[in-house]
C-alpha positions in Angstrom: 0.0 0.0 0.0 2.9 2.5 0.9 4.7 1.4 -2.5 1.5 2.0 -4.4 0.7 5.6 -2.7 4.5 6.7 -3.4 4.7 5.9 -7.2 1.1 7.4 -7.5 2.2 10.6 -6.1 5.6 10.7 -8.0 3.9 10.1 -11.2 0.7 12.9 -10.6 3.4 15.1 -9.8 5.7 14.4 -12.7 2.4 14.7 -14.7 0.9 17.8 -13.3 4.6 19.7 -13.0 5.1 19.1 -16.4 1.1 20.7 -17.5 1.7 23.5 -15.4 6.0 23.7 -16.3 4.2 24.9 -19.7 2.2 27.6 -18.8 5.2 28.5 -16.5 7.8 29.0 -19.3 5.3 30.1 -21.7 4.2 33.3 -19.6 7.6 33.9 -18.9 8.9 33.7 -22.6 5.6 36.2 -23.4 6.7 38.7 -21.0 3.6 37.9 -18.6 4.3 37.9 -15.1 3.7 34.5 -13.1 3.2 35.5 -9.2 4.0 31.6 -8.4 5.3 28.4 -9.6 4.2 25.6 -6.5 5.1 22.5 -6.5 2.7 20.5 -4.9 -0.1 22.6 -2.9 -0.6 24.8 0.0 0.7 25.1 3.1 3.9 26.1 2.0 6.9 24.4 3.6 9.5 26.8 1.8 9.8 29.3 -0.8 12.3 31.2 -2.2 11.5 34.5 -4.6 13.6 35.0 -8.4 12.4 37.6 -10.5 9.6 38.5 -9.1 8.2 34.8 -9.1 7.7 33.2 -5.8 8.8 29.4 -6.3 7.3 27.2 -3.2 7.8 23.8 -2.2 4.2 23.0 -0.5 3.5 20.0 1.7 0.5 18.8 -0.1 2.4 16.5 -3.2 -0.2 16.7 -5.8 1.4 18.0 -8.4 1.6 22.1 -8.4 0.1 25.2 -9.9 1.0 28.4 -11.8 -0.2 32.3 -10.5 -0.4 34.2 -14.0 -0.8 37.6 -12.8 -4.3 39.1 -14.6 -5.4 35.3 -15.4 -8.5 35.5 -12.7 -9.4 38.8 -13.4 -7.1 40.1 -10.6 -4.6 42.9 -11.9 -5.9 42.6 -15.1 -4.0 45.9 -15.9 -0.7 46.5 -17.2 1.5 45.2 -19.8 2.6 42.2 -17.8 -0.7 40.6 -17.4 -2.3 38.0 -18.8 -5.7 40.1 -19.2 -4.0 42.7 -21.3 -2.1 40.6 -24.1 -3.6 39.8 -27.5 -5.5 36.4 -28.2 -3.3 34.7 -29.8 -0.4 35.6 -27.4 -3.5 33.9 -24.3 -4.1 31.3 -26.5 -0.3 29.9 -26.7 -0.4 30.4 -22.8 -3.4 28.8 -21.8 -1.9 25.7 -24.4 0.9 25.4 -23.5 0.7 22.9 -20.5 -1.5 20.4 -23.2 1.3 20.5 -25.6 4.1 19.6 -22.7 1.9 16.6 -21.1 1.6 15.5 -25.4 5.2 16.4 -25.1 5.8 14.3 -22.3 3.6 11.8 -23.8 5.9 11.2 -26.8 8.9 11.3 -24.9 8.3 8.6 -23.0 6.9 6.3 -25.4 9.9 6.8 -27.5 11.8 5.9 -24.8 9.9 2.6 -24.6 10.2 1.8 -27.9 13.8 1.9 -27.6 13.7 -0.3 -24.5 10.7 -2.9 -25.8 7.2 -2.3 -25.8 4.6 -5.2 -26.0 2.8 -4.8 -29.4 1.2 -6.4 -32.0 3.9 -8.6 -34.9 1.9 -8.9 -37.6 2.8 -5.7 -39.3 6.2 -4.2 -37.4 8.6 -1.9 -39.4 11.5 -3.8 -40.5 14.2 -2.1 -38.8 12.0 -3.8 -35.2 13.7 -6.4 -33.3 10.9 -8.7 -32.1 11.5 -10.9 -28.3 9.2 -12.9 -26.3 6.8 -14.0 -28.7 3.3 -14.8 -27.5 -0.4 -15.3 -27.9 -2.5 -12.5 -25.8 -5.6 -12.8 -24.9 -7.8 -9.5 -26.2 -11.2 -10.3 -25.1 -13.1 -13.1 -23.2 -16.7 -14.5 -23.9 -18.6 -14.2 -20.3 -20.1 -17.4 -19.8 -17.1 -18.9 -21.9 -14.9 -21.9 -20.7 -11.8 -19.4 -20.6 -14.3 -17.2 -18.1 -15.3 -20.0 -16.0 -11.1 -20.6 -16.0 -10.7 -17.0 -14.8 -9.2 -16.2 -17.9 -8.9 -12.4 -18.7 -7.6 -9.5 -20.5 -3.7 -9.3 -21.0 -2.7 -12.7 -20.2 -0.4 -14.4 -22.4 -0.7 -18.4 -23.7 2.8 -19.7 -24.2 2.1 -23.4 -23.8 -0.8 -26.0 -24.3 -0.3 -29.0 -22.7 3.4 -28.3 -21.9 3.9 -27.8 -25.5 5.2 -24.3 -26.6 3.0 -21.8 -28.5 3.4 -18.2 -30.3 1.2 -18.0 -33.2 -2.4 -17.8 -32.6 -3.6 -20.3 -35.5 -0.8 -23.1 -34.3 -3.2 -22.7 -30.9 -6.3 -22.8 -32.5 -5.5 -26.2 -34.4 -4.8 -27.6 -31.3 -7.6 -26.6 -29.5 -10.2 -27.5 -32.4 -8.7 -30.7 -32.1 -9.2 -31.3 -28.3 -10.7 -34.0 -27.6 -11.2 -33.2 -24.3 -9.4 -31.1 -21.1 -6.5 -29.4 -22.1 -3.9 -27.7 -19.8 -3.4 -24.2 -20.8 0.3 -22.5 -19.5 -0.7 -18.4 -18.9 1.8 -16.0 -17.9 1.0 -12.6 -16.6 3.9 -10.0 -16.0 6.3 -11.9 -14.0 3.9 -14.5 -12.8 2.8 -18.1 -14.3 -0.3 -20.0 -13.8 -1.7 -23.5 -15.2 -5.4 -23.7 -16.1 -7.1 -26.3 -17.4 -10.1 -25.8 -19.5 -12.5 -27.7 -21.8 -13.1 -26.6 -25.3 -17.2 -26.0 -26.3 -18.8 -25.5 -29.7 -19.1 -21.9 -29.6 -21.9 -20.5 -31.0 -20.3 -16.6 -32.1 -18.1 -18.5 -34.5 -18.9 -22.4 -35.0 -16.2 -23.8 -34.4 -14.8 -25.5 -31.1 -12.9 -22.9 -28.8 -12.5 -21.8 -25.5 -13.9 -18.0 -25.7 -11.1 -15.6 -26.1 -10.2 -13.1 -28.9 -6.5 -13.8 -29.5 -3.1 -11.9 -31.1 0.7 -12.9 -31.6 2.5 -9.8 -29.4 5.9 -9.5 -28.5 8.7 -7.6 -27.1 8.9 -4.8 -30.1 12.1 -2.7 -30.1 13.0 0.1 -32.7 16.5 1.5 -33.5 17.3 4.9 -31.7 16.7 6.8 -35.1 13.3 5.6 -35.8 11.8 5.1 -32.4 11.0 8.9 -32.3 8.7 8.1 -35.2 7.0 5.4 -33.7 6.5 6.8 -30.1 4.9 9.9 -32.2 3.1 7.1 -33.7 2.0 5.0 -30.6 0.9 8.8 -29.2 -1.1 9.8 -31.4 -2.9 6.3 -31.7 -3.4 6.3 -27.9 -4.7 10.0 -28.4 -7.5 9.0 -30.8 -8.2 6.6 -28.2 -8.5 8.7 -25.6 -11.2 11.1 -27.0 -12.7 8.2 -28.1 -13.1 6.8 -24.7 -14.3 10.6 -23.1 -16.9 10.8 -26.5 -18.2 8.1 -24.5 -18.2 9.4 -21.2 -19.8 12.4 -22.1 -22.8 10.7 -24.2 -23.3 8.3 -21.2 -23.8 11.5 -18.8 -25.8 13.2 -21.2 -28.1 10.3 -21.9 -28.7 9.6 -18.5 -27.0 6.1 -18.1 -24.0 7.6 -15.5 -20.7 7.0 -15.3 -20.0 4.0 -16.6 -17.7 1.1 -14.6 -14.3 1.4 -17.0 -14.1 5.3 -16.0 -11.9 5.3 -12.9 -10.7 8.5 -10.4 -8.0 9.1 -8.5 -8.2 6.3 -6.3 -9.1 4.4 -9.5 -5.9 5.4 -10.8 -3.3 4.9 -7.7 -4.5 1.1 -7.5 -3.7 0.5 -11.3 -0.9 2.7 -10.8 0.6 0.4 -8.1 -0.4 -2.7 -10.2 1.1 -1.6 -13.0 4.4 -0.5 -11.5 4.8 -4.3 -9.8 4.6 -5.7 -13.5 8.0 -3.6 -14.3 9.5 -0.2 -15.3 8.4 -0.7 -18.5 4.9 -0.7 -17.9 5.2 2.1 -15.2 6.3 3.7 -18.3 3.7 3.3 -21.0 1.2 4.2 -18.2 2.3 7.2 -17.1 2.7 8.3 -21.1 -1.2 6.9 -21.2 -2.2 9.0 -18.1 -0.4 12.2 -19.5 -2.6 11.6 -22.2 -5.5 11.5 -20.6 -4.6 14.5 -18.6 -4.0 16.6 -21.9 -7.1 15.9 -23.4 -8.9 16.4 -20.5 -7.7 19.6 -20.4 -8.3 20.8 -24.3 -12.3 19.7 -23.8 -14.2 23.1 -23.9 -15.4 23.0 -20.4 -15.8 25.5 -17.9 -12.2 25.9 -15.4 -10.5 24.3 -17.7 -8.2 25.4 -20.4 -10.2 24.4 -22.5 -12.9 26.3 -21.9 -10.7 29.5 -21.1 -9.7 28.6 -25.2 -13.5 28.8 -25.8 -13.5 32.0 -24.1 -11.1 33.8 -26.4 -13.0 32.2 -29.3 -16.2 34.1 -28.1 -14.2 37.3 -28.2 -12.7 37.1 -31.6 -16.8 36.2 -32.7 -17.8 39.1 -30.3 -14.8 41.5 -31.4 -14.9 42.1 -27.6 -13.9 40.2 -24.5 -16.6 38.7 -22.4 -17.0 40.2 -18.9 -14.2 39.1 -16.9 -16.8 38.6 -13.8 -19.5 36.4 -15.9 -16.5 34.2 -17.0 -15.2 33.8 -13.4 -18.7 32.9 -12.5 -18.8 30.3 -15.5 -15.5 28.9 -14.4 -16.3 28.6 -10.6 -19.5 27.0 -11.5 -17.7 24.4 -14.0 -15.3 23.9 -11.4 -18.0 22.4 -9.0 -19.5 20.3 -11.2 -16.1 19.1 -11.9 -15.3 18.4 -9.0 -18.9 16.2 -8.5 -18.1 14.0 -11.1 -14.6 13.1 -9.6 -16.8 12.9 -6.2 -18.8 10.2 -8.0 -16.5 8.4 -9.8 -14.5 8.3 -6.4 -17.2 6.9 -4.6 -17.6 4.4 -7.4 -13.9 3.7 -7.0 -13.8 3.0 -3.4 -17.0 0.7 -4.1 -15.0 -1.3 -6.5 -11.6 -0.8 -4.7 -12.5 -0.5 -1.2 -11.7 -4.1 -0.1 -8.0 -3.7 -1.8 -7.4 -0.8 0.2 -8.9 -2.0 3.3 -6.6 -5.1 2.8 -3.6 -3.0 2.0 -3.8 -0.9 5.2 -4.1 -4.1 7.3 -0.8 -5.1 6.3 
């Protein structure tokens, strides 16, 4: 439990440092003045002042935030301030900590790409040097043999009946010609299991099988010279991915059905973020790329607090041909902000629901 809430809070803060590192060196660079850089939150435990900027170390570690003089309609006079510089001078500002956390993003998935990512083999680039060769399992039936195994997502079949496997049609001829219990060998992360499981006459496809959707994967590596190219790649895959995944979010709240079980929260997050970390570096790795992601594109959606919606703002006042008042949009923000904050109130509660007994278990030990 201790490991888990340590890695959690070194990666938010990598994550969030970086977002708001953006706005940071991109006020600066303008000419705006920036009150604060804090890393972490209030109460301060030091602070020293450069410039004019006061730069705190704060004793809450949850990430850290950036005090752009004129942003909130205070001192929104002067030639420093935010308030006062042209739109597309705010705009670069107020995007700024989405392009570092895409930044970010990239960075670390070239990095793993380098090192050996687990990906698909069936169409690599040919300068990729391919390891560990396995069959994945993508998907599981419910009511399947392989669910009533516990079978599930991610787990790897490298042997069937003690023989080897690593093509997916090699293990579908043998189990089509099961004649009854086989011994499947799984391996997840570091960790090996044995299951044995009886292959059924499925009825999604007609043929015998256990239940599972299946691909070859391996340990994909790129030379230093192209992995740039394929962690921009891999980033902008997982991106498309990622506003896919909030389009469905938002059409779920809209439509009335809630907040759906795969959405998780913070606490959410620190549990998968503890999991993932025990399965290697690697993995710590391509999630924290994924969540950096995640915290970008939150950010760009046209919604009230965020920068988003401050973007939406400055669209209005190009339309308008003048700003909006500043009060009305502080009002719009604080009441975005609440509603924000509800929905991370309900998908926490549903996290502690679905998490709750982990934790519990955690502390105990």
């Amino acid at each position: 439990m201790f490991f888990t809430a340590i890695i959690f809070l070194v990666v938010l803060s990598v994550l969030v440092f970086v977002h708001e590192f953006g706005h940071f060196i991109t006020a600066k660079k303008l000419g705006v003045r920036v009150d604060e850089f804090g890393f972490g939150f209030p109460p301060r435990a030091f602070f020293v002042k450069r410039g004019g900027t006061v730069y705190s170390l704060n004793w809450i570690p949850l990430g850290g935030f950036v005090k752009i003089k004129g942003e909130m309609a205070e001192e929104a006079t002067g030639r420093d301030s935010f308030a006062t510089q042209s739109a597309p001078r705010r705009l670069v500002i107020l995007a700024a900590g989405v392009v570092m956390n895409m930044l970010l993003a990239w960075f670390l998935f070239s990095v793993g790409t380098m090192i050996g990512l687990t990906e698909t083999v069936d169409a690599v680039h040919p300068s990729a040097t391919v390891r560990n060769r396995a069959v994945t399992v993508t998907d599981v039936l419910p009511d399947s043999p392989a669910a009533a195994t516990g079978i599930g997502y991610g787990d790897n079949i490298i042997a069937v009946n003690g023989a080897s496997i690593t093509e997916v049609a090699a293990l579908q001829e043998m189990l089509r010609g099961a004649s009854g219990e086989v011994v499947l060998t799984l391996k997840r992360g570091q960790a090996s299991r044995e299951v044995r499981v009886t292959p059924v006459l499925l009825e999604q496809t007609g043929k015998p099988g256990i239940g599972v959707g299946l691909l070859e994967t391996g340990k994909v590596s790129y030379p230093f010279w192209y992995a740039p190219v394929r962690g921009a790649q891999v980033t902008v895959m997982n991106t498309l991915a990622v506003f896919q995944a909030f389009g469905g979010l938002i059409v779920g709240l809209v439509s009335g059905k809630g907040v759906s079980a795969d959405v998780a929260g913070p606490v959410g997050i620190a549990v998968a973020t503890g999991e993932v970390a025990r399965l290697g570096f690697i993995y710590l790795l391509q999630f924290t790329a994924l969540l950096s992601i995640n915290l970008a594109v939150i950010n760009i959606l046209p919604l009230p607090a965020l920068d988003g919606g401050r973007v939406l703002f400055l669209i209005i006042e190009k339309i308008r041909r003048k700003p909006v008042d500043r009060r009305i949009e502080g009002i719009v923000h604080q009441i975005g902000f609440a509603m924000l904050l509800l929905l991370a109130l309900l998908v926490t509660i549903q996290d502690v629901r679905r998490f709750g007994g982990q934790i519990i278990d955690g502390l105990m030990r």
